[in-house]
N, C-alpha and C positions, 0 to 999 in steps of 0.2 A: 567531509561527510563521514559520519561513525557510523555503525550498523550493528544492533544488538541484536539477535536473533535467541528466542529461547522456546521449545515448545508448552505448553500448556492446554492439560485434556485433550490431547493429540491436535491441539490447534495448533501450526505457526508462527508466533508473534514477531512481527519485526520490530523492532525502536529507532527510530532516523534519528539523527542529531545533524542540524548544520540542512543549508540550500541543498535544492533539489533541482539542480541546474544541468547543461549540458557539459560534457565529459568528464570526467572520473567519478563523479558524485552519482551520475545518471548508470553510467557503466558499471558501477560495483553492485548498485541498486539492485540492475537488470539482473546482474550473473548470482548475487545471493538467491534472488530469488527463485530463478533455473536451476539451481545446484537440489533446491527444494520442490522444484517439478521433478527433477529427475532421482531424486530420491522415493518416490511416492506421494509427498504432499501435494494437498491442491488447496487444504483451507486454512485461509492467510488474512490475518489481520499485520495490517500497516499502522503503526502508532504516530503520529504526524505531531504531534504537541509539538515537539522541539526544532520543527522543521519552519523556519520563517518565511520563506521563498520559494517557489515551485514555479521551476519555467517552463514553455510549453514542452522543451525535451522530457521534464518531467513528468508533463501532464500525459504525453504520449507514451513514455513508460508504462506508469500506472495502468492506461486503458491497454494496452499490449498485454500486460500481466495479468488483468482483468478476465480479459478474452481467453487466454490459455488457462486459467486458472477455473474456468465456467466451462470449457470442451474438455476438459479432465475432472469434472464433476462436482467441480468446488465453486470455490469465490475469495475476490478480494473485498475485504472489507476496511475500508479509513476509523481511526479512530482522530480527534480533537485536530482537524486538519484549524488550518491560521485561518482568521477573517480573508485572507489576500489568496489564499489557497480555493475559499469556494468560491466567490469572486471569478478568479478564474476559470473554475469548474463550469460555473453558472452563465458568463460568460459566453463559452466555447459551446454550452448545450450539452456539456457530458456530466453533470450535476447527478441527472437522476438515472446513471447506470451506477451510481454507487450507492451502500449502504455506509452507513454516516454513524458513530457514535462518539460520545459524549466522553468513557470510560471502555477502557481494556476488558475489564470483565464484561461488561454489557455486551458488546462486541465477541469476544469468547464463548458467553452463553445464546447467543442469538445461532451457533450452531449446534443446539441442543434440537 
């Protein structure tokens, strides 16, 4: 798992490369993203394009990160998750606690 992190209009974009599976890949996920709760960030776009696979340790990630990221006044936001990714989402019933785009920018300006 690679993890790009850059900000943009004080949003924090993340870029996953590579499964989103149980351990190391799940674990680095978690603590990038807590490194960015504990800095003051809360509004966070997840770029999923490159991400083929998301298993449920995944999936529980993301809703974990969700929930912290929404009691510290923000959100997570997916961008161009896989067919297999909302699948799962949809699946499981946690589909519509997230916001879904198409493009990074779209997503970026959706917290305007």
């Amino acid at each position: 798992m690679e993890i790009d992190v850059r900000k943009h209009q004080e949003i924090e974009v993340i870029h996953l490369h590579g499964d989103l599976k149980i351990g190391e890949p799940v674990d680095s996920f978690r603590q990038t993203v807590e490194e960015l709760f504990g800095n003051g960030d809360s509004r966070i776009v997840v770029n999923l394009a490159d991400v083929p696979m998301i298993d449920s340790s995944g999936i529980g990630a993301l809703v974990r990160l969700l929930t912290i990221a929404k009691q510290r006044g923000g959100a997570l936001k997916l961008v161009s998750p896989s067919k297999l990714a909302v699948q799962t989402l949809k699946i499981v019933g946690l589909l519509n606690l997230f916001e879904i785009f198409d493009d990074e920018g779209q997503a970026v300006s959706s917290y305007q």
